[in-house]
Every structure is written in structure tokens, then in C-alpha cells.
VMD Tcl script that draws the C-alpha trace (Angstrom):
set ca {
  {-280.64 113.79 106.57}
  {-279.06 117.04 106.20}
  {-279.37 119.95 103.17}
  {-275.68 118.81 102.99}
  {-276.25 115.24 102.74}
  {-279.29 115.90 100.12}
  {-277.33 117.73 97.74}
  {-274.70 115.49 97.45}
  {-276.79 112.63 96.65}
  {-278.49 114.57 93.70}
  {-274.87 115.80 92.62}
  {-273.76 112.00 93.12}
  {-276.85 110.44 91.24}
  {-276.77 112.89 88.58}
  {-273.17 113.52 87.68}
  {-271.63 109.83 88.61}
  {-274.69 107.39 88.58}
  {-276.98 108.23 85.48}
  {-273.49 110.06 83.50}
  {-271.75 106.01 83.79}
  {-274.84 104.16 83.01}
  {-275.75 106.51 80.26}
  {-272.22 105.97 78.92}
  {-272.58 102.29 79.76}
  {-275.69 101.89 77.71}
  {-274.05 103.80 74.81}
  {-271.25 101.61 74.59}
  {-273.65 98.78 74.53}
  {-274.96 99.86 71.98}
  {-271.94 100.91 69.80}
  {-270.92 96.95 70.29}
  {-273.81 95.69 69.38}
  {-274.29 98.12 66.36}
  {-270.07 96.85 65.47}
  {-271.59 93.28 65.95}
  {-274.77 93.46 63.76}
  {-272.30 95.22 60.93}
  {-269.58 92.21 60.71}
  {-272.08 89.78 60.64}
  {-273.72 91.48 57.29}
  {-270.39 92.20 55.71}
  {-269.51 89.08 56.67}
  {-272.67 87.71 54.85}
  {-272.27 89.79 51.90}
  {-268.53 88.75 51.31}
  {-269.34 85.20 51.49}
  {-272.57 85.31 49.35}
  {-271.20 87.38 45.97}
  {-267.87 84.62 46.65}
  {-270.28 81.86 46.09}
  {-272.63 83.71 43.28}
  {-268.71 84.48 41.80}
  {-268.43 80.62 42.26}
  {-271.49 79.78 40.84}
  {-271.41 82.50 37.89}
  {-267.57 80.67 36.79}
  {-269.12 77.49 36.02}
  {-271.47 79.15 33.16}
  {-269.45 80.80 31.97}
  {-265.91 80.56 29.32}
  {-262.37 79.86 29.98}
  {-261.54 83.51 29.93}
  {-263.75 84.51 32.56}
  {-263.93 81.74 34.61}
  {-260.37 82.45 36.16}
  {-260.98 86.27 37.17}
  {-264.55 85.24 38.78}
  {-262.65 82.31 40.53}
  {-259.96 85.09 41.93}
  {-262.67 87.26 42.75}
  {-264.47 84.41 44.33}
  {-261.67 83.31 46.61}
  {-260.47 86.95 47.22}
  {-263.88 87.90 49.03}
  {-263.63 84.66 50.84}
  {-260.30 85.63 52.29}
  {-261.82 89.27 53.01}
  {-264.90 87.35 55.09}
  {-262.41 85.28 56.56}
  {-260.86 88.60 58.01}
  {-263.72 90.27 58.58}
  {-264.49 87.63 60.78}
  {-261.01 86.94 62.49}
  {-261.22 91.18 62.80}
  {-264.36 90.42 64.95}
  {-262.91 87.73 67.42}
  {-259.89 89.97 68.05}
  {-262.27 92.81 68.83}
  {-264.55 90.54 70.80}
  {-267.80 92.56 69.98}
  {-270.40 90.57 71.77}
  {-268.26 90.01 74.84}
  {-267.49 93.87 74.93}
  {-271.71 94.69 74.98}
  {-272.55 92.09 77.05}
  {-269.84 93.83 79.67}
  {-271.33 96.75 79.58}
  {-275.11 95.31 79.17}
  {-273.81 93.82 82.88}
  {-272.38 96.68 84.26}
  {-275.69 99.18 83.09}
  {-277.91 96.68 84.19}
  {-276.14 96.71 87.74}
  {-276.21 100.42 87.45}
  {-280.30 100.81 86.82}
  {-281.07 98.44 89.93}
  {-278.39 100.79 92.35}
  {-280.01 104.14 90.74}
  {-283.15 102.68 91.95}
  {-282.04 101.93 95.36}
  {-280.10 105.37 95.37}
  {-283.16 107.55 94.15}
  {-285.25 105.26 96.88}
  {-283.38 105.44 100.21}
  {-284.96 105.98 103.31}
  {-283.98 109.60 105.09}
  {-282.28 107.23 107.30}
  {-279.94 105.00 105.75}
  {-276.82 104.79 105.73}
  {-275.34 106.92 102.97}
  {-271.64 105.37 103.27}
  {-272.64 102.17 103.18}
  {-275.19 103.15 100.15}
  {-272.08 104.71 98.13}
  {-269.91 101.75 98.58}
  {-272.59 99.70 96.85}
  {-271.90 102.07 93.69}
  {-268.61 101.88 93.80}
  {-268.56 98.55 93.91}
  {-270.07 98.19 90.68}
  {-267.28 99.82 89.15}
  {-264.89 98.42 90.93}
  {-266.54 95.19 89.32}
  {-266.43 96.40 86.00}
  {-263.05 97.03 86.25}
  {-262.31 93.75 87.53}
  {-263.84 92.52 84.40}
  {-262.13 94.51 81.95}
  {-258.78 92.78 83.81}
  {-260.16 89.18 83.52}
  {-260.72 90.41 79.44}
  {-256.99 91.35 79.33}
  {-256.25 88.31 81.00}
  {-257.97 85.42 79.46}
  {-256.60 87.41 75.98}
  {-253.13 86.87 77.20}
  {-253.31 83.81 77.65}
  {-254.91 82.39 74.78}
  {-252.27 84.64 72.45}
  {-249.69 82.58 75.45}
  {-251.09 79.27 74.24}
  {-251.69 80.15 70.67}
  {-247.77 80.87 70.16}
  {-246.80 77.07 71.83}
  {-248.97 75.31 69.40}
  {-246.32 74.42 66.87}
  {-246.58 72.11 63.57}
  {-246.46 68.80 64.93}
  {-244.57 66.24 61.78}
  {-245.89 63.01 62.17}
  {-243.36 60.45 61.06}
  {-244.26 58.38 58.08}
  {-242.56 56.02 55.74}
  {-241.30 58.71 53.86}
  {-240.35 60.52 56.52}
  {-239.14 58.60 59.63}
  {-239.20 59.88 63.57}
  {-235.86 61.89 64.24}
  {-233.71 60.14 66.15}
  {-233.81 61.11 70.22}
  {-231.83 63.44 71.55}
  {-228.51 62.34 72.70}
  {-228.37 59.20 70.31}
  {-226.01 58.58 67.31}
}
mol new
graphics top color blue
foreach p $ca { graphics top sphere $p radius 0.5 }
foreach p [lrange $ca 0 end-1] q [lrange $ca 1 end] { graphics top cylinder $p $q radius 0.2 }
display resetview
């Protein structure tokens, strides 16, 4: 192995290996963090909406109403706390980059290991292979999100006929 071939391999290690999976593991952690946070305001929301509940039935006509608004208002804010959390897709978004670090510590460790001998090329493919993986992730995200927002927009109200309300007549038919 040459100087040459030595100091691009630190440069390579330092400035595109351990920068990514440093960024990698603080995105990670940002998710998670998001996660943890919606699940207690979540909590919270839903737990003074029942004491709200709870407090209404002890108490007079007068108050009971504004504790049963209250009550259903910070119901409808968990509700969209939690919707707010699907869209985002928190857990999904850390366990992406949990992958994609985790893939990153075991090549580091091959990198900062390689024989004088091997085959850098083939060595710095492996790398960028990860990413190229990640990537390919990130479009299988945007992908399965389009299509559930494709599927979500067919599903219309289906009217079942009753005897109130018989079955239209076909199409084409008088």
C-alpha cells in the first residue's frame, strides 16, 4: 500500500465513514427522542380527558358541560397527536437509520482492519453500497406512502341499501 493509498483511507474513514454514521446515529436518536415525546403527550392528553370525564360526573350542571368540552377537546388533540405521529412515521424513520449506522459500524470495522493488501476498490464499493441502500430505503418509504394515500383516496362511503333506503337502480335501466 502506498503513502497515497494510506492517506486516502484515513481522509475516507474520517470525513465520509465516521461523519455519516455519526450523523446516522444522531438522527436515530432525534426519532426516537420525537417518538418517546408523542407517546407522553399523547398520554397526558388522554389522561386529564378522562380525569375531565371523571371530574363532570361530581360535579353540577354548570360545570359539567365545560369539563365535558374540555374532556372531548383533549381527546381530539391526542387523537392528532397521534395521527401527527403516523404521518411522520417516527419509529420507522429511527429504525432506518438504526439500520443504516449499524451497517456503517460493522464496514468502519472492516475499513479500519484491512490487510495492506486488499483490495481498496472493492473495499470502497462495500461503503458505498450502504448508502446506496439507504437510499433505496428512503425510496421504498416514499413509495409504500404513496400508495397507501393512493388507496386511502378510493375507499369511498359504501350505502348499504335498506328498507328505507333501497339499492339504486343499475346503470342503464329505467
Amino acid at each position: 500500500m502506498t503513502d497515497r493509498d494510506r492517506e486516502f483511507q484515513a481522509l475516507y474513514q474520517e470525513q465520509r465513514i465516521e461523519d455519516q454514521q455519526q450523523y446516522y446515529e444522531d438522527r436515530c436518536a432525534e426519532y426516537e427522542a420525537a417518538h418517546r415525546q408523542t407517546v407522553v403527550v399523547r398520554n397526558t392528553l388522554l389522561v386529564l380527558a378522562a380525569l375531565g370525564s371523571i371530574a363532570g360526573q361530581f360535579t353540577g350542571p354548570t360545570v359539567r358541560g365545560p369539563l365535558a368540552v374540555a374532556a372531548a377537546v383533549l381527546g381530539a388533540l391526542a387523537v392528532a397527536v397521534t395521527g401527527f405521529e403516523a404521518l411522520i412515521g417516527f419509529p420507522q424513520l429511527a429504525k432506518l437509520y438504526t439500520d443504516a449506522a449499524r451497517n456503517l459500524a460493522v464496514a468502519h470495522i472492516d475499513w479500519t482492519t484491512r490487510a495492506p493488501n486488499a483490495d481498496l476498490r472493492s473495499d470502497l464499493d462495500r461503503v458505498e453500497e450502504i448508502f446506496t441502500k439507504e437510499i433505496g430505503q428512503w425510496g421504498q418509504l416514499v413509495s409504500e406512502a404513496a400508495a397507501a394515500a393512493k388507496t386511502a383516496g378510493r375507499q369511498e362511503l359504501q350505502v348499504q341499501p335498506t328498507a328505507d333506503r333501497p339499492e339504486p337502480p343499475a346503470a342503464g335501466s329505467r
